[in-house]
DRENKEGU-746725 format. One record per residue: x negated, y negated, z of N, C-alpha, C, O in turn. Coordinates in steps of 0.001 Angstrom, whole numbers, padded with zeros to 6 digits, always signed. Each point is the difference from the previous one (the first is absolute). Last residue first. Example, Ala and Ser with C-alpha at 12.3 -4.5 7.8 and 13.67 -1.06 7.14 Angstrom:
residues 2
-012850+002250+007080-000820-001190+000060+000770-001090+000730-000509-001108+000169;+000219+006828-000239+000890-001190+000000-000900-001200+000000-001036+000019+000665;
//
This chain:
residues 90
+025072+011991+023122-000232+000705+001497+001107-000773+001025+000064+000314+001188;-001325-002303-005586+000590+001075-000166+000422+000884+001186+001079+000589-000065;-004065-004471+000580+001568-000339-000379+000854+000876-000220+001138-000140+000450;-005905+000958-000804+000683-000228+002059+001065-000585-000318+000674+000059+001028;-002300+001323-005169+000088+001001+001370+000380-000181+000728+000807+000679+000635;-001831-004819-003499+001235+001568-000283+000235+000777+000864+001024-000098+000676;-004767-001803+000381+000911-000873+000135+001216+000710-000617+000724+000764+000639;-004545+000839-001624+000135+000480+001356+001272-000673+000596+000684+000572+000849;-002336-001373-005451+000674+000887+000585+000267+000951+001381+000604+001047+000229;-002754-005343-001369+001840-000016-000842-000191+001347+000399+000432+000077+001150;-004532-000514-000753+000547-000628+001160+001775+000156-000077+000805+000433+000825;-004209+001078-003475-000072+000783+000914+001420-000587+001039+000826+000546+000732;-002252-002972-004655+000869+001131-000720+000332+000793+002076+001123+000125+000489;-003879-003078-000666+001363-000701-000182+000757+000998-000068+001019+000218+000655;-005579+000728-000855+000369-000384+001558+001790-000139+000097+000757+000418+000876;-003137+000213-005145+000340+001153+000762+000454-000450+000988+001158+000347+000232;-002622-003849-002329+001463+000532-000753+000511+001237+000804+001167+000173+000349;-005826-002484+001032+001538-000390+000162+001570+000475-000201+001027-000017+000679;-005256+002013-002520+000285+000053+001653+001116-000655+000231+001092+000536+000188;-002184-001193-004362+000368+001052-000087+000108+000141+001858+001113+000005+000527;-002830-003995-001936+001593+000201+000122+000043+001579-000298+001225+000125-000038;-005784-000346+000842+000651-000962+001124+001606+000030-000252+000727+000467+000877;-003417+001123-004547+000241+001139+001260+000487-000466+000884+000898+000681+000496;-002607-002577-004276+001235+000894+000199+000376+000330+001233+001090+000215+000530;-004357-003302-000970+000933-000576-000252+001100+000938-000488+001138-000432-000183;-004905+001974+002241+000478-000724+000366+001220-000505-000406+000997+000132+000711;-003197+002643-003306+000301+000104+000935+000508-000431+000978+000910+000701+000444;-003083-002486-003897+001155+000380-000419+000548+000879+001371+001057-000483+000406;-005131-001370+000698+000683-001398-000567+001301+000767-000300+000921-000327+000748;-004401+003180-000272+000732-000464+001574+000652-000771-000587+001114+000520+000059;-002998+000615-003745+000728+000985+000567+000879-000474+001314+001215+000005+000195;-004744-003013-002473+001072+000697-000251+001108+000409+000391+001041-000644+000127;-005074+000645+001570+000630-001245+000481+001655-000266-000724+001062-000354+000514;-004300+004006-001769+000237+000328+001217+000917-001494+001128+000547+000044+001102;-002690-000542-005568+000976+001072-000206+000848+000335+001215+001231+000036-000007;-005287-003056+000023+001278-000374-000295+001080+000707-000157+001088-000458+000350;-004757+002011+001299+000730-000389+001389+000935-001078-001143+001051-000437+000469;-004211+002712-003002+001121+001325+000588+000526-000994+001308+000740+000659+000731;-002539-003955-004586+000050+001537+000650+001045+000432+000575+001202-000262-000026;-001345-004829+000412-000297+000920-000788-000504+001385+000317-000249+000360+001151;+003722-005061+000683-001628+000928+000199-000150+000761-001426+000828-000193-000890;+001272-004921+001031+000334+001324-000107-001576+000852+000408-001192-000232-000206;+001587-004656+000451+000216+000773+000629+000256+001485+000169-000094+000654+001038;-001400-003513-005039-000842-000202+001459+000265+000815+000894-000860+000828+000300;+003723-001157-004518-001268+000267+000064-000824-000020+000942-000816+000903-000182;+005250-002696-000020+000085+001329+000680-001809+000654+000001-000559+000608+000913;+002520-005060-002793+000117+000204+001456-000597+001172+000354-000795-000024+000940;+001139-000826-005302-000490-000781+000611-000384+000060+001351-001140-000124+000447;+003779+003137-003141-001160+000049-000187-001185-000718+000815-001042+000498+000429;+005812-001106-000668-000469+000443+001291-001154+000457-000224-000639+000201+001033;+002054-003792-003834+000154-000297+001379-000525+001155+000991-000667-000227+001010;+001565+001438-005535-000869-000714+000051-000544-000756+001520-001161+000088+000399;+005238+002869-001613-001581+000614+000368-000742-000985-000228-000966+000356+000676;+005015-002398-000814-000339+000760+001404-001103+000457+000392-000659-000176+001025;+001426-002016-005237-000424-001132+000788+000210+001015+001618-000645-000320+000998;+002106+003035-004990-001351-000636-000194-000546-001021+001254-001138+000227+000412;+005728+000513-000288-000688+001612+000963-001323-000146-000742-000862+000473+000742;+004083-004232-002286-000461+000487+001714-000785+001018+000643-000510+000077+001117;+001558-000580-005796-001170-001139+000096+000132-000071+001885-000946-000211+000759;+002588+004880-003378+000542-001345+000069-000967-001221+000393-001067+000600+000132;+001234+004626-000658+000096-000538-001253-000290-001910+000189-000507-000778-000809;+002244+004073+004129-001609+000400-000286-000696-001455-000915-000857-000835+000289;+006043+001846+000858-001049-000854+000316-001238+000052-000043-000574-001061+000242;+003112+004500-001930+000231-001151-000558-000601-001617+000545-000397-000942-000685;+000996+005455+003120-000832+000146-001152-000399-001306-000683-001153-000432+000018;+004536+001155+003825-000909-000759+000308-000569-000202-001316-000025-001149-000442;+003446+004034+000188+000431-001201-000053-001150-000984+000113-000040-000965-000763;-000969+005629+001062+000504-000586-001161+000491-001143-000380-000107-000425-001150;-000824+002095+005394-000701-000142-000574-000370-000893-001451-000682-000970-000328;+004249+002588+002888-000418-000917+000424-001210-000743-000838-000086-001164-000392;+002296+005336-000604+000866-001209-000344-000477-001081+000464+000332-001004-000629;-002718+004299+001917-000278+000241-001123+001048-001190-000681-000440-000772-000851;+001335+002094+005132-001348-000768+000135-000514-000073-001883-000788-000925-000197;+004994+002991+001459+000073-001470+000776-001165-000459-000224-000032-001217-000184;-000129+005735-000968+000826-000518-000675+000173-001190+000096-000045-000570-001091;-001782+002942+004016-001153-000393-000840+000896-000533-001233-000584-000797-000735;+003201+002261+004903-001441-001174+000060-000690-000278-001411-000287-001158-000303;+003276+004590+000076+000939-001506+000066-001159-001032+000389-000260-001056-000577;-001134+005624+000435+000477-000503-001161+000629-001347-000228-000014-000702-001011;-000716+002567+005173-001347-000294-000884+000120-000116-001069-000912-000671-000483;+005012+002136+002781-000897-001270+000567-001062-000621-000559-000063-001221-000145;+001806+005682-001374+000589-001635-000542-000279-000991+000968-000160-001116-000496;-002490+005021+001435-000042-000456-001340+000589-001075-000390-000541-000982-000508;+001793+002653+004477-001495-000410+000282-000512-000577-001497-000520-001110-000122;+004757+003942+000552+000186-001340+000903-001216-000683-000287+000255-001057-000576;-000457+005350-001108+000649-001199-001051-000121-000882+000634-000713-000900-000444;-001106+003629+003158-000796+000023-001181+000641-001442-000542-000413-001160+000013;+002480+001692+004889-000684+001283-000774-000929-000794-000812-000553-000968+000523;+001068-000346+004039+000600-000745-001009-000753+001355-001223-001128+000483-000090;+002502+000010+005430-001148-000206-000858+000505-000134-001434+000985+000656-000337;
//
């Protein structure tokens, strides 16, 4: 089991990577492409999007999903390499 520090600099190194990411994106905000994006998805998106608590709730499943599916995966993998080790080790 992965102590404190271990768990911290992992999470430290993620948000570190994402904040650099970030930061890099920032700058496009600014630009005559990402005006003509929201404009386009304003367009589009007005009709279909739900509203309320089943948009929130549409939301949610939406991020979920899209975490959670490669997080399964990743575990599965992770599960798998090491059983494989094992039965090589053995």
């Amino acid at each position: 089991m992965p102590t404190l520090r271990e768990s911290l600099t992992s999470t430290l190194v993620i948000i570190i990577a994402s904040a650099i990411v970030i930061f890099l994106i920032a700058p496009l905000d600014a630009t005559e492409w990402a005006s003509s994006m929201r404009a386009g998805a304003g367009e589009e998106g007005g009709e279909g999007m739900p509203g309320g608590i089943f948009g929130l709730v549409a939301a949610f499943i939406k991020i979920t999903l899209l975490m959670g599916i490669p997080g399964l995966i990743t575990l599965g993998v992770r599960r798998l390499s090491r059983r494989i080790r094992a039965w090589r080790a053995a």
